[in-house]
N, C-alpha and C positions, 0 to 999 in steps of 0.2 A: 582458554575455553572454559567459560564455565553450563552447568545448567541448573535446574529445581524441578521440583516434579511437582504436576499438577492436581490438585483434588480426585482427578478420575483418571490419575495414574501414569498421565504421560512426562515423559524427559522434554522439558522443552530447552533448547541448547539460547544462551545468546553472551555475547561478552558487553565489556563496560569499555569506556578507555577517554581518558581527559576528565578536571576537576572544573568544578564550579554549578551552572544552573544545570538541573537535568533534564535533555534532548532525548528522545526514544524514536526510535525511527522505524516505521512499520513498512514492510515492503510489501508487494503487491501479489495476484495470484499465480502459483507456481514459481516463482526468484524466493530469494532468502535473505539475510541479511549483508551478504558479498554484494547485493547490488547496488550499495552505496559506497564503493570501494573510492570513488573520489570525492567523499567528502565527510569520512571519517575521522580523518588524520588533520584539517585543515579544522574541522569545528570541534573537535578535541582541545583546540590550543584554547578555546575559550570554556566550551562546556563539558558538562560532564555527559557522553555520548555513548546511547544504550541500543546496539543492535539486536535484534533478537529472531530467530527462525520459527514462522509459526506452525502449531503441530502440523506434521505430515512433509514441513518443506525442508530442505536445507540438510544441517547436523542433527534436528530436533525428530523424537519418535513419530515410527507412523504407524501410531496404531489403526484400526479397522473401523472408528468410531469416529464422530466428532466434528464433524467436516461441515460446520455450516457457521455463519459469521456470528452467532452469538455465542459457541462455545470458545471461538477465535478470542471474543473480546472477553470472556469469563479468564481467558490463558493470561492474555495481557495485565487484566484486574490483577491475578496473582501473581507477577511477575512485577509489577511496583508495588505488591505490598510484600514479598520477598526483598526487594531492593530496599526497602523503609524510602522509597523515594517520595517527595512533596515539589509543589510547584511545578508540576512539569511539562512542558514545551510536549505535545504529541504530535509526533507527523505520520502522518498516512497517505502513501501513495496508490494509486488505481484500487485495488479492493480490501489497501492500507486503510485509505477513507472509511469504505463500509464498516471495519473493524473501529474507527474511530465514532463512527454515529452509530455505533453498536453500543459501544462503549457511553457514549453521552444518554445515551437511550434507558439504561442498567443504572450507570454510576452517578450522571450527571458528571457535575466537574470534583470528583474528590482522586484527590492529590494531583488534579490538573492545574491548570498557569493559562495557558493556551493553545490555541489549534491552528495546525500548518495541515493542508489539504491540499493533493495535487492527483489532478489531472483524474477525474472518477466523476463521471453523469450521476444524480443524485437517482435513477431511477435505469440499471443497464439498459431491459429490455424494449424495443420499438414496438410501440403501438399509438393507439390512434391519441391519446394523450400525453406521448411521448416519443413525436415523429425524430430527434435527435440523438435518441440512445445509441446504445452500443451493438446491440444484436436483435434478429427480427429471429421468431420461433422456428424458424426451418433452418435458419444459417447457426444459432446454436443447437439443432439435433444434429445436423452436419459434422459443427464441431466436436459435439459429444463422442459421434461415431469413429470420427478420427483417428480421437486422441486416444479412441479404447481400443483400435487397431492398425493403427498404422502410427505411431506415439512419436518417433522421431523426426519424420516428416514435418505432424502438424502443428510439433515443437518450433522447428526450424518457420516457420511460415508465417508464427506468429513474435520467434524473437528478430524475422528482418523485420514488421511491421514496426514493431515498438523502436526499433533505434534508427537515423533519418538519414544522415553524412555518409558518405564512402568512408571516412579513417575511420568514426565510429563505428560499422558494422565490422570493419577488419579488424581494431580493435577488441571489441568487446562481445561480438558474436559468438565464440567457441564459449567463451565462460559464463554466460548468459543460458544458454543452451544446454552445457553440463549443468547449473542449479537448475535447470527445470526439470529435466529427467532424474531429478532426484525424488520429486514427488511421483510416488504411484498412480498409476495412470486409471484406475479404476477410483481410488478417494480422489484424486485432481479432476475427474469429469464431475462427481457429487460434489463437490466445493462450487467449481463453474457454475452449476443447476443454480445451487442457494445464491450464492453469490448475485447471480443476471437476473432473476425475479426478484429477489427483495428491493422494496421500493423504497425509502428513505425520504421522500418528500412533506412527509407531517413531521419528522424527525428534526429534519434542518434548521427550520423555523424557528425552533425552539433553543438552539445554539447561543449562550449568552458569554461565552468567552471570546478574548479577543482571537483573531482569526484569522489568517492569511491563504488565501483561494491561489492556487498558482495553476496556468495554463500552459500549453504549447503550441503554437499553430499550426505544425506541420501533423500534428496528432491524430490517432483517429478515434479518439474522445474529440466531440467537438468542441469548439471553444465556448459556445454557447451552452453547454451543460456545466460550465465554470462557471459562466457567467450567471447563471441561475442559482447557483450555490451563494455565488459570495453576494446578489441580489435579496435572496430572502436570510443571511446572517447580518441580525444590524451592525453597523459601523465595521464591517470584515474590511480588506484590505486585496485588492485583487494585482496580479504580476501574469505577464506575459511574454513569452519566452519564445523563441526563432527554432525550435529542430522541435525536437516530436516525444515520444512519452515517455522515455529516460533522457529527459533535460536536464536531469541533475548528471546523467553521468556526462554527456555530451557536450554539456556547458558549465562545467562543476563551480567555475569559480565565481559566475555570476550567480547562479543558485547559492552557492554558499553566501556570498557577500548579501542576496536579498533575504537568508533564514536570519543571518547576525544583526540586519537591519529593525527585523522584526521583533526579534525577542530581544536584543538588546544585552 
């Protein structure tokens, strides 16, 4: 376990493990970095592979502050220039992404290489220019309300959603479920908020590293908010996957075999 502390104070927790190009892997909102548990150890034997727990989630502090995607990607910033890392491969899964067009948005591409993005509408919220998204404004106050009293439940509801298979949810259910209840359920509702309005769509466009858009079908990101991503990044690379939105953990080895493809 290592960690580094951030400009405005927080312990952000993440480990390193395997040598060569460097891999960061951003996980989504409310998981931590255990939710790439099967594809650590497999893309380790090529690169050099950086989990990390963003503030509030996981091993990393929660402080009271902070909770919104550009202080997320200000943490990240300082976390590969802590690592003195260059070239590097960033992947961001569900509101991994946002933290990565957070990131492109601030830094552009410095000490970037390329971008792997999975399964994240460039825009959560549904409305009338965005019949696709993820949440309509009554079904996230709903959520809001949930999660700030009844926390375990709305936990549970929303990590069967994400995983698709019968082995997979026997599987990977309990421990999916334990990192989300790690995050406090008052800064995890103000994350949600930032998170599902910020809109990312002038952002994307703008994207000039090479790029790989990865899908799921059984998802409830639809596939057509992938498709829109890797539609307006020129020359991106788009993959499309059979279970639903931890496809990396439920199909790891095809995921892993399509990250080595890409980065090479």
């Amino acid at each position: 376990m290592a960690a580094f502390t951030t400009n405005d104070g927080v312990s952000i927790h993440y480990e390193v493990q395997g040598t060569g190009k460097p891999l960061v892997l951003l996980h989504g909102w409310d998981q931590s970095g255990k939710a790439f548990c099967n594809n650590i150890s497999a893309l380790a034997e090529k690169y050099q592979v950086v989990t990390v727990d963003l503030r509030g989630h996981g091993e990393s502090g929660k402080p009271s502050y902070g909770y919104r995607i550009s202080r997320l990607a200000m943490d990240v910033k300082q976390l590969l220039d802590t690592l003195e890392l260059e070239e590097v491969s960033l992947l961001g899964w569900f509101m991994g992404c946002s933290v990565v067009w957070s990131y492109w948005d601030l830094f552009r591409g410095d000490r970037l290489s390329k971008l792997i993005l999975v399964d994240e509408p460039p825009l959560c919220l549904i409305n009338s220019s965005n019949p696709d998204g993820f949440s309509n404004n009554s079904d996230l106050e709903d959520l809001k309300e949930a999660l700030l009293k009844d926390t375990v439940n709305a936990t549970k509801g929303f990590v069967d959603m994400m995983l698709y298979t019968p082995e997979g949810k026997a599987r990977y259910s309990q421990q999916t479920l334990e990192e989300s209840l790690k995050f406090p359920a008052r800064e995890c509702a103000h994350l949600l908020l930032n998170h599902v309005y910020t809109d990312w769509r002038d952002v994307i466009p703008t994207i000039t590293l090479p790029t790989l858009v990865i899908a799921a079908k059984n998802s409830h990101v639809k596939v057509s908010n992938n498709q829109w991503t890797h539609a307006h990044i020129a020359n991106s690379q788009f993959r499309l996957f059979e279970t639903a939105h931890m496809m990396f953990m439920e199909e790891a080895g095809a995921f892993n075999a399509a990250l080595m493809e890409f980065i090479g």
